[in-house]
C-alpha positions as CSV (number, residue, x, y, z in Angstrom):
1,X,0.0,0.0,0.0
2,X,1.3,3.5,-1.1
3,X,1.7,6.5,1.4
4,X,-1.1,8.2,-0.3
5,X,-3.7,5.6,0.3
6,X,-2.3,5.2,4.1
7,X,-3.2,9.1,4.0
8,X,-6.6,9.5,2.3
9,X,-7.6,6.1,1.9
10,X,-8.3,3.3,-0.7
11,X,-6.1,4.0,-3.8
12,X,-8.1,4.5,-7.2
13,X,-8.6,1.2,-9.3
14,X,-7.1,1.0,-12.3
15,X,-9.7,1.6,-14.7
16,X,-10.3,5.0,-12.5
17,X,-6.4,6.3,-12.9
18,X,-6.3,5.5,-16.2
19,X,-9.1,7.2,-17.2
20,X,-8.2,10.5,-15.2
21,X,-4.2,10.6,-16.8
22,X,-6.3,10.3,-19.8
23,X,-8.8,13.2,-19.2
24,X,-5.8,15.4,-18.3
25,X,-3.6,14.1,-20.7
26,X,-6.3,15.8,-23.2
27,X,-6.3,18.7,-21.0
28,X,-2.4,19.5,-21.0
29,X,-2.2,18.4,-25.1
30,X,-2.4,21.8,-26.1
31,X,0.4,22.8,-23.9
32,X,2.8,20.3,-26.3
33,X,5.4,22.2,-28.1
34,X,8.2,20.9,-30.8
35,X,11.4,21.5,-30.0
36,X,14.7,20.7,-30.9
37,X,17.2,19.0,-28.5
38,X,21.3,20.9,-29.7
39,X,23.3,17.3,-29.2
40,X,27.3,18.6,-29.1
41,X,29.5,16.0,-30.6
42,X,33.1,16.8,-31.2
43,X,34.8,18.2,-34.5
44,X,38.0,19.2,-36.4
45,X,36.9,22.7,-36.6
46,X,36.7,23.7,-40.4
47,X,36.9,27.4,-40.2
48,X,33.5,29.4,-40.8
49,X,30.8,28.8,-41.9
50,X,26.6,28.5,-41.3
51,X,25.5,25.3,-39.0
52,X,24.9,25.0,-35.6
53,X,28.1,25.0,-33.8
54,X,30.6,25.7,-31.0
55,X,33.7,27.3,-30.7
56,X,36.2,28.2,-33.2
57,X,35.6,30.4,-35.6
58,X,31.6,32.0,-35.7
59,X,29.7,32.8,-38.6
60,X,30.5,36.8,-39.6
61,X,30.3,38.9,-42.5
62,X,32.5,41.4,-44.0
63,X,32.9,44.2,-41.6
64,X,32.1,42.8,-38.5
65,X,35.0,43.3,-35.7
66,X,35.3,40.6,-33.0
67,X,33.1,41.3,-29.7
68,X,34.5,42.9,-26.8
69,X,33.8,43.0,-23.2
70,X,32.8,46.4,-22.2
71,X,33.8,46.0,-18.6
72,X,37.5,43.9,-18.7
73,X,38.3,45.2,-22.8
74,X,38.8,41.5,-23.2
75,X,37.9,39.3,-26.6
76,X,34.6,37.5,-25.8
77,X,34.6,34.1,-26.2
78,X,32.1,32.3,-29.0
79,X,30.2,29.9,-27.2
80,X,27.4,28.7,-30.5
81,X,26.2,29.7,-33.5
82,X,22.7,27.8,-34.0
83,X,21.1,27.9,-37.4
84,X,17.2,27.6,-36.9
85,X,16.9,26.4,-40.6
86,X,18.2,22.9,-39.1
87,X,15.3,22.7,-36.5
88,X,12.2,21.0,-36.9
89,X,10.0,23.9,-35.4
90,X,11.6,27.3,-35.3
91,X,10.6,29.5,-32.6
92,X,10.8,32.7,-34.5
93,X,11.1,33.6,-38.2
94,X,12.5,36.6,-37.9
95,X,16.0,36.1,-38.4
96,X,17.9,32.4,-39.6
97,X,21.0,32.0,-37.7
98,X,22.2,33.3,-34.2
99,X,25.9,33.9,-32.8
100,X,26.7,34.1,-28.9
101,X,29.4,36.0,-27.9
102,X,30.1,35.4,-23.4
103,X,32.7,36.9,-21.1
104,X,33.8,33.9,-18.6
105,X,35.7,36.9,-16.4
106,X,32.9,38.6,-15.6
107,X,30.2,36.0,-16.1
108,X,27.0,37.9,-16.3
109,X,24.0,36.1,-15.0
110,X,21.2,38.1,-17.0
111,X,20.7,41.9,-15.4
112,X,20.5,44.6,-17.9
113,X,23.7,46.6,-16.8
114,X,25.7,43.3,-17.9
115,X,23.8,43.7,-21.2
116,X,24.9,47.2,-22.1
117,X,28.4,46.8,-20.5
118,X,28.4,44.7,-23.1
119,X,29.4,41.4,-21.0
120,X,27.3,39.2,-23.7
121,X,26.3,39.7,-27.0
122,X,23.7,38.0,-29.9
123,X,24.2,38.9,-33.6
124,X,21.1,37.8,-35.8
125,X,21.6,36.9,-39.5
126,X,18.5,36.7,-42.2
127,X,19.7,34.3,-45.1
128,X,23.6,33.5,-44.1
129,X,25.1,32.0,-46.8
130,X,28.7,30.6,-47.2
131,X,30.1,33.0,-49.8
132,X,29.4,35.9,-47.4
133,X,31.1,34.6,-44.6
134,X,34.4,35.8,-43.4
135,X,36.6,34.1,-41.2
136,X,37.1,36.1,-38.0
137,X,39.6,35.5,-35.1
138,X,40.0,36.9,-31.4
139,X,42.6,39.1,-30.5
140,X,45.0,37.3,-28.2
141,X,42.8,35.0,-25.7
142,X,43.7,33.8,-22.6
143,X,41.2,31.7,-20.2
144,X,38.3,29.9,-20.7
145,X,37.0,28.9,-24.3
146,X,34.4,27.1,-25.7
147,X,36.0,24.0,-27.7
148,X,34.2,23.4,-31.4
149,X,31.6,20.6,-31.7
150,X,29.0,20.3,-34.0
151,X,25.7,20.7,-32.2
152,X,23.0,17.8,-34.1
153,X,19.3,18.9,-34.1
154,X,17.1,16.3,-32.7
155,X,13.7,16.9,-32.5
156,X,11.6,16.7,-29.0
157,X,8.8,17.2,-27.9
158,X,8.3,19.2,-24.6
159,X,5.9,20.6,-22.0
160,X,5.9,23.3,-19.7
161,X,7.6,22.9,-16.1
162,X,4.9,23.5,-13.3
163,X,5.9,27.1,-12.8
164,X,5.3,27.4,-16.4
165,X,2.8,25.8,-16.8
166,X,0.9,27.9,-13.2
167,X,1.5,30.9,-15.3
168,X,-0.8,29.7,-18.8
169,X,-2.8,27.8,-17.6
170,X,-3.5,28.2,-13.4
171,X,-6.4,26.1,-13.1
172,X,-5.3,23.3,-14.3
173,X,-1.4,23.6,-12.3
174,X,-3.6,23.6,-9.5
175,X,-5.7,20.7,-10.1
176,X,-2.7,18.3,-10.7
177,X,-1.1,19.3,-7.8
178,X,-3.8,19.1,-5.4
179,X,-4.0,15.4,-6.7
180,X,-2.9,12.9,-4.3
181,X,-1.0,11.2,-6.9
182,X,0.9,14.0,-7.8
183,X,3.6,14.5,-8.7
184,X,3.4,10.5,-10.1
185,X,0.3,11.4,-12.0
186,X,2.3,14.3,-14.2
187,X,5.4,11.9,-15.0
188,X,2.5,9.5,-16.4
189,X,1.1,12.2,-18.6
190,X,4.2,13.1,-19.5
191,X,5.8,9.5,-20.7
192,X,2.2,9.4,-22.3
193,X,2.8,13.1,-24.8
194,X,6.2,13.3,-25.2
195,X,7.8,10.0,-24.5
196,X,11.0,10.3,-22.3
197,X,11.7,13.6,-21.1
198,X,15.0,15.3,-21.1
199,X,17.8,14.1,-19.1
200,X,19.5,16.2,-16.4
201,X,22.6,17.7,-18.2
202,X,21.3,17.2,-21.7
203,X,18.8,20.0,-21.9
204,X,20.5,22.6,-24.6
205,X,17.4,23.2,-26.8
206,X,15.8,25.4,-29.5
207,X,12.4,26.2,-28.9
208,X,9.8,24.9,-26.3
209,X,9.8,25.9,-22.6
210,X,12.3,27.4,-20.3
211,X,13.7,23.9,-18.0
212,X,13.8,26.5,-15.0
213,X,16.5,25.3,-12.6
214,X,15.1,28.1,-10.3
215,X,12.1,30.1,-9.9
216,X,10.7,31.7,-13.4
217,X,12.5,34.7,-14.6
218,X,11.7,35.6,-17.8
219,X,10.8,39.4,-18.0
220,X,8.1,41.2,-19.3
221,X,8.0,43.7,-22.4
222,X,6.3,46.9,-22.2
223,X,3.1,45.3,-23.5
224,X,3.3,42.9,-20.2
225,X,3.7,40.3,-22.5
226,X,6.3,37.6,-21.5
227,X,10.0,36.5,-23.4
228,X,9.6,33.0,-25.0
229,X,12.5,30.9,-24.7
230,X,14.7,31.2,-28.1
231,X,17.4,28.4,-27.3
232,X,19.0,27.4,-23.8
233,X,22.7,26.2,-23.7
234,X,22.9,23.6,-20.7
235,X,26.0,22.7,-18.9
236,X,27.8,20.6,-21.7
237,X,31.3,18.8,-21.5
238,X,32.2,18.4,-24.8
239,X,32.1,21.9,-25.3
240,X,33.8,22.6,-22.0
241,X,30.6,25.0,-21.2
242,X,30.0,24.9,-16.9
243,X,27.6,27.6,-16.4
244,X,27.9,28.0,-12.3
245,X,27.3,25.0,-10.7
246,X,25.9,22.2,-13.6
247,X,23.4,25.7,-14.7
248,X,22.1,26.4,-17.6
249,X,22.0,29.9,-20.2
250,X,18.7,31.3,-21.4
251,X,17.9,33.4,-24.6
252,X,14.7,34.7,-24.3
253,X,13.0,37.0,-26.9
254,X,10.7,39.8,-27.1
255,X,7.3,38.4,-29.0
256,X,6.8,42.4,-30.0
257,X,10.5,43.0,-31.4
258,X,12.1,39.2,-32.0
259,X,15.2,41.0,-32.6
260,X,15.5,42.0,-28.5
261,X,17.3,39.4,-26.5
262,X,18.0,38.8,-23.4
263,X,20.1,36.7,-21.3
264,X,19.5,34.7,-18.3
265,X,21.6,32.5,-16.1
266,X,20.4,30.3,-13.0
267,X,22.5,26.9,-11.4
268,X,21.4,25.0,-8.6
């Protein structure tokens, strides 16, 4: 016998808990979002180029001067280029390819004087294409830098966290877990709308819903409306990226103006 039915009593048959993970697997169904899982595996870095990738040389075109940090004057390092062509579902079409740009000295964690110190920095492309690209290399480095891999699309499937979910749709957060079964009940639902969910320390995605690690903290626009997640880089070996202790790195756009980003940063 199971702690719950100790608690409140007989436990549900199971013709009665099946049919209730399948009333509310109907009710969280619209919640499903494709996504695409960034998979890092190891490369000879060619030089430039489009793709999704880390490290080495990023995507650029003529003119472009390498990012510096506005606080220590020193080279940022590129951490991953992702080109949204490659995913399944794209989460905005308002630009094709991103670049990330991070400062390890002064590792910003997300707050807007970071942003225009110039601690971190996203260039957007609209239709990169190989003949425009110039190859582009830091000023003298030293520290820590992002090692090239080439980062596979995989397609997933994802639902919202319970925080995220508590903030669209509130009734139904709070019906699961007032549910004695909970928080076995959601794991069911889960396995039964997106198959296996995403492992700890393999959560770099395109797409979908922020994987908080802590509370939600994606801001507002002027409109009240809220950031949706563009891509988050988890802490990854192969690219040698440890984002505080095993955290992970949120883009998160502006709905209004796709082309505002900002950066977030939580570990446990």
């Amino acid at each position: 016998m199971s702690i719950w039915s100790k608690l409140f009593g007989k436990a549900r048959e199971p013709g009665e808990l099946e049919a209730l993970i399948e009333e509310l697997s109907t009710a969280m169904r619209p919640w499903v979002r494709a996504a695409t899982r960034l998979v890092p595996e190891p490369w000879d870095d060619p030089g430039c180029g489009i793709g999704s990738r880390t490290g080495g040389a990023p995507y650029a075109e003529p003119g472009e001067p390498w990012p510096m940090c506005g606080t220590c004057a020193t080279p940022l390092d590129f951490v991953a280029q992702i080109d949204l062509r490659e995913c399944a579902s794209r989460p905005t079409e308002a630009f094709d390819l991103l670049t990330l740009f991070y400062c390890w000295e002064c590792f910003p964690w997300g707050d807007l004087s970071a942003e225009e110190a110039g601690q971190w920095t996203v260039r957007t492309y609209c239709q990169p294409a190989v003949e425009r690209c110039r190859v582009t290399h830091p000023p003298t480095m030293t520290g820590q830098r992002s090692r090239p891999c080439r980062l596979e699309p995989l397609p997933v499937r994802v639902l919202p966290s319970g925080e995220e979910l508590d903030l669209r749709d509130r009734a139904l957060a709070e019906r699961l877990e007032a549910l004695p079964e909970y928080p076995d009940i959601v794991e069911a639902i889960e396995a039964r709308l997106v198959g296996e969910p995403l492992a700890e320390g393999a959560a770099s995605l395109v797409g979908g819903y922020p994987l908080w690690i802590q509370s939600e903290q994606a801001p507002t626009n002027t409109a009240g409306r809220r950031f949706e997640l563009l891509a988050q880089l988890d802490s990854e070996p192969a690219p040698g990226w440890m984002w505080g202790d095993a955290g992970i790195v949120y883009l998160l756009f502006d709905p209004d103006d796709p082309s505002y980003i900002r950066l977030i940063l939580q570990c446990h």
